[in-house]
C-alpha positions as CSV (number, residue, x, y, z in Angstrom):
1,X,0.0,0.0,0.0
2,X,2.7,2.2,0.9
3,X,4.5,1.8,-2.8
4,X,1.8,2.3,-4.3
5,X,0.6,5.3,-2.4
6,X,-2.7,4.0,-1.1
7,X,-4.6,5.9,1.7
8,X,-4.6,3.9,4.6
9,X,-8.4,4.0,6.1
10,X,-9.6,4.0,9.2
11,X,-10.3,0.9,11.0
12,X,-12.3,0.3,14.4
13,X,-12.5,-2.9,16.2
14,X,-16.1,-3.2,15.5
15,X,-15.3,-3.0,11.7
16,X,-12.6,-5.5,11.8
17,X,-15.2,-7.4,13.7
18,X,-17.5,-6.5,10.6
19,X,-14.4,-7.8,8.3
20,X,-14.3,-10.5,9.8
21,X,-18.0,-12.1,9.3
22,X,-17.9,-11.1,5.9
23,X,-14.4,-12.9,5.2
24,X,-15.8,-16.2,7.1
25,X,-19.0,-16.1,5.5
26,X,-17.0,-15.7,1.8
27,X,-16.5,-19.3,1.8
28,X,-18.0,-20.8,5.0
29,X,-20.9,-22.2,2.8
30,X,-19.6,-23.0,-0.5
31,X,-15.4,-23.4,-0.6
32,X,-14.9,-23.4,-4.8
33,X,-14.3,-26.9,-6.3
34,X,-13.2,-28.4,-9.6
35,X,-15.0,-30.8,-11.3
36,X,-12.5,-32.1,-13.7
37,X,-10.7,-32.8,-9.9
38,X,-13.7,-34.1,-8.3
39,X,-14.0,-36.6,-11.2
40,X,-10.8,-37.4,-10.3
41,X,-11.1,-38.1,-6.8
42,X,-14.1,-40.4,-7.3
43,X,-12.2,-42.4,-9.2
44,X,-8.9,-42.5,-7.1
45,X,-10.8,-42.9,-4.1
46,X,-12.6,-45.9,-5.2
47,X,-16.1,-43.9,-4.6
48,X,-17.2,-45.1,-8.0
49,X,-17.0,-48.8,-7.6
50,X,-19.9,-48.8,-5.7
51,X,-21.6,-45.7,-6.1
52,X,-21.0,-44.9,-10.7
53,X,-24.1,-46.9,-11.8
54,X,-27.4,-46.2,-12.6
55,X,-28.5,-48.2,-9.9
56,X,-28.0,-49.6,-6.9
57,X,-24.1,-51.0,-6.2
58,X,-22.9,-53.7,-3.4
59,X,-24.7,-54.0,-0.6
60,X,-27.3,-51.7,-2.0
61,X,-25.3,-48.9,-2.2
62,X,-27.0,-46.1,-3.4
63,X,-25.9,-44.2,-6.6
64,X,-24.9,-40.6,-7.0
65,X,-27.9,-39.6,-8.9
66,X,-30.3,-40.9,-6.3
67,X,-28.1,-38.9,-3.6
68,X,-29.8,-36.7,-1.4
69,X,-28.7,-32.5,-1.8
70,X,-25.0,-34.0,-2.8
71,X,-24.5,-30.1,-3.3
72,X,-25.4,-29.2,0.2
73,X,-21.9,-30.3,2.4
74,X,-23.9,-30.8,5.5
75,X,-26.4,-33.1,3.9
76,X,-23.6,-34.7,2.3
77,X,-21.8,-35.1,6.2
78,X,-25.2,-36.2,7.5
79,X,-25.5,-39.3,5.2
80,X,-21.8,-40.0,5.4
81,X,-22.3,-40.2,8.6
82,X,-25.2,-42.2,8.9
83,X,-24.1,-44.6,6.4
84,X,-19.9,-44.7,7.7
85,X,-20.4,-47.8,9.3
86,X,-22.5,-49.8,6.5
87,X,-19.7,-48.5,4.2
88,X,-16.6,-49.0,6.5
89,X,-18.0,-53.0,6.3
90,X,-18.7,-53.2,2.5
91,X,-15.0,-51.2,2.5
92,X,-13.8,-54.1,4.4
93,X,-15.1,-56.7,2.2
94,X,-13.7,-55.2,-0.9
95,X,-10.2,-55.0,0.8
96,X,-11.0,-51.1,-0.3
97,X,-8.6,-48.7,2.4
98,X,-10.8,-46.4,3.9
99,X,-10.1,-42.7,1.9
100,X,-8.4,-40.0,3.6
101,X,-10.2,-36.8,2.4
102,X,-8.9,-33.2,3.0
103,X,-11.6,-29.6,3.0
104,X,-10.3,-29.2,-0.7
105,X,-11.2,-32.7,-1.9
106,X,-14.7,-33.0,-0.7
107,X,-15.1,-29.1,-2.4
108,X,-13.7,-31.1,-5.7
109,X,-15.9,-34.1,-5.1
110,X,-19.0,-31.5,-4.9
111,X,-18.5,-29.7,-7.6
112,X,-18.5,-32.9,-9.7
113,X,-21.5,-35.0,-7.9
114,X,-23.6,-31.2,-8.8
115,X,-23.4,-33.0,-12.9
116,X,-25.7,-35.4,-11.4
117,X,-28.3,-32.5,-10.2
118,X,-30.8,-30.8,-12.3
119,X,-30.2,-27.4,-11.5
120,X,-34.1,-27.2,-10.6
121,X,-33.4,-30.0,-7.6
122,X,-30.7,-27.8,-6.3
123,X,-30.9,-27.1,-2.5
124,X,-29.4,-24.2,-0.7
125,X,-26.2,-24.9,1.6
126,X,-27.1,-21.6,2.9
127,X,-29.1,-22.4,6.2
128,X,-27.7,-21.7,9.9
129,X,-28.3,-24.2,12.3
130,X,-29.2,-23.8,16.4
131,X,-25.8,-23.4,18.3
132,X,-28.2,-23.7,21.5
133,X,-30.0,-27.1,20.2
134,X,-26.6,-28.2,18.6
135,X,-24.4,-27.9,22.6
136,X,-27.9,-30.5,23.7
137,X,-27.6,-32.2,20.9
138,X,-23.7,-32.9,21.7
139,X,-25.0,-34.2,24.6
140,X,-28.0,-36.4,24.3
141,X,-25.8,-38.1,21.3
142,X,-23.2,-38.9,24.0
143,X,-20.7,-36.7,21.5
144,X,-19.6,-34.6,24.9
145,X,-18.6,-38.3,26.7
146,X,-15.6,-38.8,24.4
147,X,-14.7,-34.8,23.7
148,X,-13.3,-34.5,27.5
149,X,-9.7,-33.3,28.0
150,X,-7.3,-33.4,25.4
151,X,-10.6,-34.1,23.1
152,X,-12.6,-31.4,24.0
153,X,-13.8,-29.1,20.7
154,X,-12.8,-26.3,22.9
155,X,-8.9,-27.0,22.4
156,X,-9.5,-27.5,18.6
157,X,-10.2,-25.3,15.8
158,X,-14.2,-24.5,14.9
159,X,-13.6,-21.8,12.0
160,X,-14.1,-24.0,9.8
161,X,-15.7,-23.7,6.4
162,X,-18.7,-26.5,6.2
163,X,-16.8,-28.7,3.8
164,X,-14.3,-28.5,6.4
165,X,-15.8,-30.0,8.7
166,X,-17.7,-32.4,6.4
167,X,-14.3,-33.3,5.1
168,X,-13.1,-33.8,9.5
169,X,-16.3,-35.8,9.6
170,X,-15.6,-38.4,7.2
171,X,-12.1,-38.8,8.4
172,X,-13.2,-39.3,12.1
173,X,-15.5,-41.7,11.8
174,X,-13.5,-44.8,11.6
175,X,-11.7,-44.3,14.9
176,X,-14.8,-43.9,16.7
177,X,-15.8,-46.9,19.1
178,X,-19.2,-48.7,18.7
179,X,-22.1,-47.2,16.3
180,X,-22.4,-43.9,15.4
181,X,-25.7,-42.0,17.1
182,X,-28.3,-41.4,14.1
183,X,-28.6,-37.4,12.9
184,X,-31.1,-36.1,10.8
185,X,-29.6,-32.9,8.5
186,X,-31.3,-30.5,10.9
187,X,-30.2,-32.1,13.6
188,X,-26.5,-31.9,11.8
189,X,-26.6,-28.4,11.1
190,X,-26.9,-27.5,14.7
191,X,-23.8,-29.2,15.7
192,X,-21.9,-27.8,13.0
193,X,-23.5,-24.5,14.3
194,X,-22.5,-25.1,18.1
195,X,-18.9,-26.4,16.9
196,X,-18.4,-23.2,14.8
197,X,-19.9,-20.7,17.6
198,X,-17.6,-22.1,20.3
199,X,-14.3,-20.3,19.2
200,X,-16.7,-17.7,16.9
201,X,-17.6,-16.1,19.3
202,X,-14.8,-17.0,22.5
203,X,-11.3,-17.3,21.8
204,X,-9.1,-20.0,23.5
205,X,-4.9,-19.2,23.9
206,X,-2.3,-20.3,25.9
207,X,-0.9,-17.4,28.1
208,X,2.2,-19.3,28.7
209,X,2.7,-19.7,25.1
210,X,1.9,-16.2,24.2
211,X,4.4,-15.2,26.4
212,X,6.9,-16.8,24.2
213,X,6.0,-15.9,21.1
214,X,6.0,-12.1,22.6
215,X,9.8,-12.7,23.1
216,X,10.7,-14.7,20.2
217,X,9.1,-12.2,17.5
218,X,10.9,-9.6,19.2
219,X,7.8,-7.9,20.6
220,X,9.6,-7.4,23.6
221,X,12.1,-4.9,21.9
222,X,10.1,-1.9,21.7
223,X,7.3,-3.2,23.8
224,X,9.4,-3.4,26.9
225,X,11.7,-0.3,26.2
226,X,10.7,2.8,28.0
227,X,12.8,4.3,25.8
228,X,11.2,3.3,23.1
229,X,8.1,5.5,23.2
230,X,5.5,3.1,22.2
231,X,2.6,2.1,24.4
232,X,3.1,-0.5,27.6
233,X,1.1,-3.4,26.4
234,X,0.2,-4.3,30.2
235,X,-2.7,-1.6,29.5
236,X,-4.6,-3.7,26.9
237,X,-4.9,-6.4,29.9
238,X,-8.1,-7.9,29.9
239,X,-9.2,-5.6,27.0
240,X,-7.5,-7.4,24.4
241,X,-9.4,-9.2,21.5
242,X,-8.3,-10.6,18.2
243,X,-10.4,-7.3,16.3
244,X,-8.3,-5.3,19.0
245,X,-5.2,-7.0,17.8
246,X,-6.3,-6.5,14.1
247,X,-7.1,-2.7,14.4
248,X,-4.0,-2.0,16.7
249,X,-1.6,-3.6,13.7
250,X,-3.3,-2.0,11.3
251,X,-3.4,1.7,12.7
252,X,0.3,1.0,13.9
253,X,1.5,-1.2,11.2
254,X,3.5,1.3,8.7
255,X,4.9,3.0,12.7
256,X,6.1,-0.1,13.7
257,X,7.4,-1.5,10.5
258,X,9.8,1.5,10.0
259,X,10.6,1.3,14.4
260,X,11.4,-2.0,13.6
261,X,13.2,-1.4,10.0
262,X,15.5,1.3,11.9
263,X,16.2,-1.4,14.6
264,X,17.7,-3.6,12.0
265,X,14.6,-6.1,13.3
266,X,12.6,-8.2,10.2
267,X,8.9,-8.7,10.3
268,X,7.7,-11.0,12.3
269,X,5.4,-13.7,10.2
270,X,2.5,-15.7,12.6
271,X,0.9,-18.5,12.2
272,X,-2.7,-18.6,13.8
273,X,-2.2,-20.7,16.8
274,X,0.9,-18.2,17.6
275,X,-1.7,-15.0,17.1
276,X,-4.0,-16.3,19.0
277,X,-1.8,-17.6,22.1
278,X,-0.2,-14.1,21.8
279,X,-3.7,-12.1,21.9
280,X,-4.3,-14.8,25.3
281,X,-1.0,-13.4,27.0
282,X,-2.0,-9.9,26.2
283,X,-5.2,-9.8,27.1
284,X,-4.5,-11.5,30.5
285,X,-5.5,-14.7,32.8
286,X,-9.2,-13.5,32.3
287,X,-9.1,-14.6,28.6
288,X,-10.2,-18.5,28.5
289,X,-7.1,-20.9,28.7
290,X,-6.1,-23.7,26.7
């Protein structure tokens, strides 16, 4: 911005809140897929050996076209999950490894299973579910008995796009013990609604961490130098959010970057579990630990 001699506007933590929703929402209900890719992946992952015909495959397997919303990722988790252990048997019996999938595989595999969609049976991905019937939900399908300690959702990232977590879905289920509770896609799209709200709208760092990464990007060099003139972070304690963090850099960014240039000190580069352990040791012990 500053070669090319771009204003730099004015940004308040309730805009980069603002920001924020609209950047997570770009993609939280359709992540862009390939179809040429998704072709691909059906037939690398062995989906179309049962699943290619025109009607039913082994063990009654249903095929694409008579698929449910395979458009809709949550629809598409729902019956995954319904049918995970049906298929992890018929798997089994056709010495077929269970497939690894990753968020931009699934987006592939939807964009090529739409082909077998008239546009006119097309249903919207675009529906919110209940983050209040999704945390009794998590319950009553005895999801909360297993997520304890190192396994609770609260340590683990929730921004997820929904073929993200589709994609988590598919590759969780053969680990888990016993069968899988049955969940209607309503009942699915609250979950994924309580899963994404429970870092949406509280963040979880590590203070302890935060503390290092505040000495190891140099932080400490102006930030702990009198001398320095810039502001004692100590007074952000307990006021400190991410959209805090995100207006603070970007009303102080070009200062700091030409502090830091004259200090012979290079740009520090985070990754997000570093931000957001950092924001935790800023804030203070009030912010939620990890």
């Amino acid at each position: 911005m500053s070669r090319q001699g771009a204003a730099q506007p004015q940004l308040s933590p309730q805009e980069a809140a603002d920001l924020f929703v609209y950047f997570y929402t770009a993609r939280y209900f359709d992540l862009p897929g390939n179809t040429r890719r998704g072709r691909a992946i059906f037939s690398e992952k062995r989906c179309a050996e049962c699943h290619a015909g025109p009607g039913p495959g082994p063990d009654g397997a249903k095929p694409v076209s008579a698929w449910e919303s395979p458009e809709d990722p949550i629809a598409l988790a729902q019956q995954m999950w319904n049918q995970s252990a049906r298929m992890r048997r018929a798997m089994a019996r056709k010495k077929i490894p269970y497939p690894e999938l990753v968020a931009e595989d699934l987006a592939d595999l939807v964009a090529y299973l739409r082909r077998f969609r008239r546009s006119a049976e097309r249903v919207s991905a675009a529906t919110v579910g209940s983050a209040q019937n999704g945390e009794r939900l998590f319950r009553e399908k005895r999801c909360a008995a297993c997520h304890v300690g190192s396994f609770d959702m609260k340590t683990r990232r929730t921004r997820f796009s929904l073929t993200d977590f589709a994609a988590s879905l598919w590759n969780h289920t053969p680990g888990m013990p016993g069968e899988l509770p049955a969940l209607d896609v309503g009942e699915m799209r609250d979950i994924t609604a309580y899963l994404g709200a429970l870092q949406y709208f509280e963040e979880y760092g590590n203070i302890d961490r935060g503390r290092e990464v505040f000495v190891r990007k140099k932080c400490a060099t102006c930030h702990g130098d009198p001398a320095s003139g810039v502001p004692e972070l100590s007074t952000k304690a307990g006021a400190m959010s991410s959209y805090d963090m995100m207006t603070a850099l970007w009303k102080h960014g070009p200062a700091m970057l030409e502090a830091m240039r004259g200090r012979k000190i290079g740009w520090p580069r985070f990754t997000a579990p570093e931000m957001s352990d950092l924001v935790a040791y800023l804030h203070g012990p009030r912010l939620k630990r990890r």
